[in-house]
Backbone as a chain_set.jsonl record, in Angstrom:
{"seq": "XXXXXXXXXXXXXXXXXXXXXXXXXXXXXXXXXXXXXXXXXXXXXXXXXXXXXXXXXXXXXXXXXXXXXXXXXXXXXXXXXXXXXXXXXXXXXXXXX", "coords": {"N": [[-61.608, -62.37, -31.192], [-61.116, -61.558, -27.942], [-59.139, -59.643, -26.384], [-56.802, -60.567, -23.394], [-54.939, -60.675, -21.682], [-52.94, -58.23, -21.362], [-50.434, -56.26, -20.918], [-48.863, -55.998, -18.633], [-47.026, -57.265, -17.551], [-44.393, -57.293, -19.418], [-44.432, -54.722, -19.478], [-43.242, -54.336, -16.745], [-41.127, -55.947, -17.222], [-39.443, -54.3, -19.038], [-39.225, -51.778, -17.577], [-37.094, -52.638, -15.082], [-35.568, -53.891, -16.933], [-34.447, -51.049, -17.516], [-33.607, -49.894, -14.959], [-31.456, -51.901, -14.395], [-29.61, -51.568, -16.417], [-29.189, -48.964, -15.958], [-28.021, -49.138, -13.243], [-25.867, -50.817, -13.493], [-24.441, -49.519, -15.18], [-23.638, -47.002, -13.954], [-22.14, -48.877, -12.005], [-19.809, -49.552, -13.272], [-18.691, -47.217, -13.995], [-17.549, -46.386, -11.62], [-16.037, -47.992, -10.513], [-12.854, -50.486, -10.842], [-12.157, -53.476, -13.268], [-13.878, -56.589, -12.518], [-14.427, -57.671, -10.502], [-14.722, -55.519, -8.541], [-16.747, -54.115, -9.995], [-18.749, -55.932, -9.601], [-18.943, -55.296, -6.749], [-19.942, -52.983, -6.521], [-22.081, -53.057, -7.667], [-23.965, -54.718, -6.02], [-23.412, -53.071, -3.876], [-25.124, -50.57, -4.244], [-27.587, -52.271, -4.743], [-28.634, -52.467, -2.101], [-29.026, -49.925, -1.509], [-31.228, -49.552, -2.435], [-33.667, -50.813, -2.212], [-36.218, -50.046, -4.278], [-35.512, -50.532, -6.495], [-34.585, -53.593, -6.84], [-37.07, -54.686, -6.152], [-38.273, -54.029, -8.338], [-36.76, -56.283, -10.301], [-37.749, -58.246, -8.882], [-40.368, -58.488, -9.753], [-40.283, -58.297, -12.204], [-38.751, -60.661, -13.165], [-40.159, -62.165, -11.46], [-42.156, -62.342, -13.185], [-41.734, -62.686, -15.804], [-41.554, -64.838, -17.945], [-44.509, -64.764, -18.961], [-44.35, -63.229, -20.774], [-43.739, -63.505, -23.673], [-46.588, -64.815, -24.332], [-47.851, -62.71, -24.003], [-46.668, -60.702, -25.859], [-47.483, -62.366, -28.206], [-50.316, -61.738, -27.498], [-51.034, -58.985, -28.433], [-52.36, -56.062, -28.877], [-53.176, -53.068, -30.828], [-53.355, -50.679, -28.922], [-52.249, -51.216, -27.233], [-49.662, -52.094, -27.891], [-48.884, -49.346, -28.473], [-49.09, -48.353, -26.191], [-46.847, -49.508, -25.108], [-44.613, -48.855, -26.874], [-44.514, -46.029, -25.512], [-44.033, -46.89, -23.183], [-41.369, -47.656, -23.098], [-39.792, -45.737, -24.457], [-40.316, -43.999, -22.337], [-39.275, -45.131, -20.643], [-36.289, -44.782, -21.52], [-35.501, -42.091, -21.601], [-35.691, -41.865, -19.04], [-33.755, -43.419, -17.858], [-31.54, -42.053, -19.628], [-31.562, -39.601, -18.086], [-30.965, -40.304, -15.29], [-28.548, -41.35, -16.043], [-26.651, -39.208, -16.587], [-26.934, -37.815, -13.899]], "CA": [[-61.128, -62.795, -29.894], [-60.811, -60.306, -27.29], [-57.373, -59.855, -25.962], [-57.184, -60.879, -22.364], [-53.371, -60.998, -21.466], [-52.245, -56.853, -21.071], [-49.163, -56.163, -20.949], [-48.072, -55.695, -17.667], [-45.138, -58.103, -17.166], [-43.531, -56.877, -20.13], [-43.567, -53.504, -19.25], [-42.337, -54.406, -15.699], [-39.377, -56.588, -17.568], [-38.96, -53.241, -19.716], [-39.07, -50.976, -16.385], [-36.835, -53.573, -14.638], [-33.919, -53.408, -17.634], [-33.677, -49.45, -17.151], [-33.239, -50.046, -13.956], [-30.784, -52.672, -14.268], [-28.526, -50.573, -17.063], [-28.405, -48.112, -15.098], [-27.378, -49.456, -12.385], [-24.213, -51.705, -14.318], [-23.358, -48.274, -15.964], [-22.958, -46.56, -12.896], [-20.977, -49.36, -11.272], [-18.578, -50.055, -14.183], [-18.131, -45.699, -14.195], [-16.968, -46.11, -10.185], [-15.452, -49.366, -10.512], [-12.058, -51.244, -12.431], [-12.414, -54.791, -12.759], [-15.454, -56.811, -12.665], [-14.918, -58.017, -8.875], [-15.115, -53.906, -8.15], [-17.876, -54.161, -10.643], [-19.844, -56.739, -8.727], [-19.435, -55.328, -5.317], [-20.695, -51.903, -6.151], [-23.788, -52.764, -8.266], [-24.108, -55.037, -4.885], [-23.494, -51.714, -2.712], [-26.274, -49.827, -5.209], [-29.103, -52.702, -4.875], [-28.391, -52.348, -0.856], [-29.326, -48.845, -0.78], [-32.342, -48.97, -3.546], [-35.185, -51.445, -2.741], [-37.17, -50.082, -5.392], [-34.674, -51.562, -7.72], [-34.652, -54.981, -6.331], [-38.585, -55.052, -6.087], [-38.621, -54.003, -9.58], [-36.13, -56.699, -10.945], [-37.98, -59.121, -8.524], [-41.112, -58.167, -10.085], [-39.8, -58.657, -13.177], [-38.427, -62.088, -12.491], [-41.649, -62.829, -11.481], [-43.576, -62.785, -14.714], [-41.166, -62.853, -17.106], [-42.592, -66.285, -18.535], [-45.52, -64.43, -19.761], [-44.031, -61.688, -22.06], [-43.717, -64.182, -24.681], [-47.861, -65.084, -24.635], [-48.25, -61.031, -24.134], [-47.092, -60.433, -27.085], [-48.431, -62.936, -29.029], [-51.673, -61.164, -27.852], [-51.231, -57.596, -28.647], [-53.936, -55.055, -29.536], [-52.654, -51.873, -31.041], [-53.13, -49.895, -28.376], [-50.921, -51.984, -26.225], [-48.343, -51.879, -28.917], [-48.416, -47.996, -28.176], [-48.145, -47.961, -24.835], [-45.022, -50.81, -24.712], [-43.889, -47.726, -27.39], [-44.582, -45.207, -24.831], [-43.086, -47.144, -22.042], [-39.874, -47.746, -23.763], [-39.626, -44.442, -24.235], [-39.931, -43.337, -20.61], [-37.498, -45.798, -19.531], [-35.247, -44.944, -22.118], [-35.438, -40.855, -21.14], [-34.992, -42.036, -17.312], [-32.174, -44.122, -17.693], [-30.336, -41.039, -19.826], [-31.664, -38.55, -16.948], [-30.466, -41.04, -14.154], [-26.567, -41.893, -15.705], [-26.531, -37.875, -16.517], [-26.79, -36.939, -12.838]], "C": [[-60.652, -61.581, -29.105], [-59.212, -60.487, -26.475], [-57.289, -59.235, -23.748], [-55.593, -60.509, -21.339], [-52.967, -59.744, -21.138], [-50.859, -57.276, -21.246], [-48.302, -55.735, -19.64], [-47.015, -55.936, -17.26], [-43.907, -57.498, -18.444], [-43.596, -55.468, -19.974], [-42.757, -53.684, -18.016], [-41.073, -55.067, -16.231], [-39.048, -55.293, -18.019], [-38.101, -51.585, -18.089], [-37.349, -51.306, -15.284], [-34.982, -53.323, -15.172], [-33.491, -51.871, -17.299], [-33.015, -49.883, -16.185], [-31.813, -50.882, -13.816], [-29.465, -52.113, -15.347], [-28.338, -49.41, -16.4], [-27.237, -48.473, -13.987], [-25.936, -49.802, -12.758], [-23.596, -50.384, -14.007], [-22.57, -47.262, -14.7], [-21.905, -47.518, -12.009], [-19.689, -49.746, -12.077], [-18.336, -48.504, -14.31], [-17.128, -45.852, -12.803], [-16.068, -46.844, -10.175], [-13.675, -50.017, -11.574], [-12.182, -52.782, -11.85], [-13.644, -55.918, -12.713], [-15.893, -57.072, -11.581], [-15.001, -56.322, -8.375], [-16.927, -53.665, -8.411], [-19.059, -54.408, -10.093], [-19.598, -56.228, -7.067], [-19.839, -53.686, -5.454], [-22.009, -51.766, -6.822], [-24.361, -53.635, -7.046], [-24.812, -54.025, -3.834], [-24.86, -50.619, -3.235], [-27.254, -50.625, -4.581], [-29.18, -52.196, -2.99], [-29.155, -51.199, -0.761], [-30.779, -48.751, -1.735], [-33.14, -50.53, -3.396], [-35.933, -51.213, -3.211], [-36.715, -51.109, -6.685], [-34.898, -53.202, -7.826], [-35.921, -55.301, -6.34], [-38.879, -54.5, -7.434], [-37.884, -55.019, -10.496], [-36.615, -57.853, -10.183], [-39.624, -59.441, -9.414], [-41.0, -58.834, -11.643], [-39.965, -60.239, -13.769], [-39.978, -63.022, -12.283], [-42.512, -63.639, -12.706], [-42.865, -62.629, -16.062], [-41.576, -64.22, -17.992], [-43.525, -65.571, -19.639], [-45.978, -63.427, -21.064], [-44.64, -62.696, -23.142], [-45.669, -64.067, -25.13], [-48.425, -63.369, -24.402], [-48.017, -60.334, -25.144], [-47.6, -60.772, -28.521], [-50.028, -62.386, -29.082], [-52.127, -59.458, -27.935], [-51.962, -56.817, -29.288], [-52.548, -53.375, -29.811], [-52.497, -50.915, -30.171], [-51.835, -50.155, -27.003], [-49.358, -51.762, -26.668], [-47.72, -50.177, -28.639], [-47.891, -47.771, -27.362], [-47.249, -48.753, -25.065], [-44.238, -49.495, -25.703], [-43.787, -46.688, -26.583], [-43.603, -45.343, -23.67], [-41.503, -47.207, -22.291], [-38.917, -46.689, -23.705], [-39.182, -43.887, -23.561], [-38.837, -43.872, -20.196], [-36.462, -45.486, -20.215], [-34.98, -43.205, -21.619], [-34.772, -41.119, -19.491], [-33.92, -42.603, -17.043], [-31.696, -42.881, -18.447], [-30.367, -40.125, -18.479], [-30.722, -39.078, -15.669], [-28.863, -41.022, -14.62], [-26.325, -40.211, -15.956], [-26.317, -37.356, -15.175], [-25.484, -37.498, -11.776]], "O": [[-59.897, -60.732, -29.579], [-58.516, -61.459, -26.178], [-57.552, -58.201, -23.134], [-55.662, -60.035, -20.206], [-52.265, -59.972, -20.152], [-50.353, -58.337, -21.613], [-47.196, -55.201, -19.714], [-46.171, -55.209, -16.737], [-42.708, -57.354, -18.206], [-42.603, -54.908, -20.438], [-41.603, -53.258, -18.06], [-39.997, -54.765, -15.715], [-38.127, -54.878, -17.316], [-37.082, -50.92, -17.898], [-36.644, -50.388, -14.866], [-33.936, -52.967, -14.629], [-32.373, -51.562, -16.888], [-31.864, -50.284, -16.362], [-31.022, -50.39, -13.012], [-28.321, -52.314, -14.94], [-27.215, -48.912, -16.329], [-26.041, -48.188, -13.923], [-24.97, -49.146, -12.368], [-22.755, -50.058, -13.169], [-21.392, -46.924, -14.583], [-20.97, -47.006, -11.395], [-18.678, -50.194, -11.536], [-17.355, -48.451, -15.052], [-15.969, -45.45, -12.908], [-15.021, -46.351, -9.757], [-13.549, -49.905, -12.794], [-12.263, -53.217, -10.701], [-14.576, -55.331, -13.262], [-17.073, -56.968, -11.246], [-15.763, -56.308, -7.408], [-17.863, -53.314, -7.693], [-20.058, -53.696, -9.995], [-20.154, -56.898, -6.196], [-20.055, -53.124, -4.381], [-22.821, -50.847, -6.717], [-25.536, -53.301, -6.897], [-25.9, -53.986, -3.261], [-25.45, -49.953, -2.384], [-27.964, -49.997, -3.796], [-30.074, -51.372, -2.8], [-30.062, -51.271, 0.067], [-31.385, -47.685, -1.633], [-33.194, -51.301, -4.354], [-36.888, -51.949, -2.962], [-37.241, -51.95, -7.414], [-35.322, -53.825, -8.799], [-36.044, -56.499, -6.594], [-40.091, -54.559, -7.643], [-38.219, -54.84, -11.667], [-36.034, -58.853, -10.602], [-39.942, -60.606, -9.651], [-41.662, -59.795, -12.036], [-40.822, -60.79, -14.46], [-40.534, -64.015, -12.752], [-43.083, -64.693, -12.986], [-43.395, -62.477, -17.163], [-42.071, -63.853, -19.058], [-43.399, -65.709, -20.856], [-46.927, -63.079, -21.767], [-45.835, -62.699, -23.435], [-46.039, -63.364, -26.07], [-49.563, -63.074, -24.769], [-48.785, -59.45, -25.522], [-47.945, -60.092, -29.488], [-50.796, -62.443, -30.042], [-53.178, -58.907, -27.609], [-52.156, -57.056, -30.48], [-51.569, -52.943, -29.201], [-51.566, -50.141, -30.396], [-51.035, -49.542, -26.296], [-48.335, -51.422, -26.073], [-46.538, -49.837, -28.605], [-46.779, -47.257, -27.233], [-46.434, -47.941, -25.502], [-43.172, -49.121, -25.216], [-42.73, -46.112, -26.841], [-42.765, -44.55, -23.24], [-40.643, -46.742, -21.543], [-37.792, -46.611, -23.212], [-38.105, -43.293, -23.619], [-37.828, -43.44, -19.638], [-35.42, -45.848, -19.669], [-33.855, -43.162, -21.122], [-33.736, -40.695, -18.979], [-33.187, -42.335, -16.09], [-31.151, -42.271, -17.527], [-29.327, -39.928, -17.851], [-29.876, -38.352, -15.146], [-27.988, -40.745, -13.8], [-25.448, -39.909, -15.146], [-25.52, -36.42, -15.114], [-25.191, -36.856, -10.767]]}, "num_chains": 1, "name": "protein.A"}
């Protein structure tokens, strides 16, 4: 059976979480409180529509992880290892600066 499904939504959920730990981490570093909390990861999505169109994105097709990885081919398995990766390097690079 040929494997039809990719993996795109689950890397965008994967892409999606960086994005979304970062973000927290930086507003719980600026922030005390959780109402501080919530109005500067607020003040963050405001200035970063990439963020928001990557966590909408997300949102989107999250449903389909599940049947994406039920149909995984090894090389898929790499990249989702590869991607992981990246996002996990960019989120340290990003709360570093």
């Amino acid at each position: 059976m040929a494997n039809e499904r990719g993996i795109k939504e689950t890397t965008e959920v994967l892409d999606a979480m960086g994005a979304l730990a970062v973000l927290v981490y930086k507003a719980q570093k600026n922030a005390d409180g959780v109402q501080e909390i919530g109005a500067e990861i607020a003040k963050q999505l405001m200035v970063s529509p990439q963020t928001i169109q990557a966590l909408k994105d997300a949102a989107d097709g999250i449903k389909e992880v599940p049947a994406e990885m039920k149909d995984l081919t090894l090389g898929e398995t790499f990249e989702l290892v590869a991607a992981a990766g990246r996002v996990a390097a960019s989120c340290s690079s990003e709360i570093k600066e």
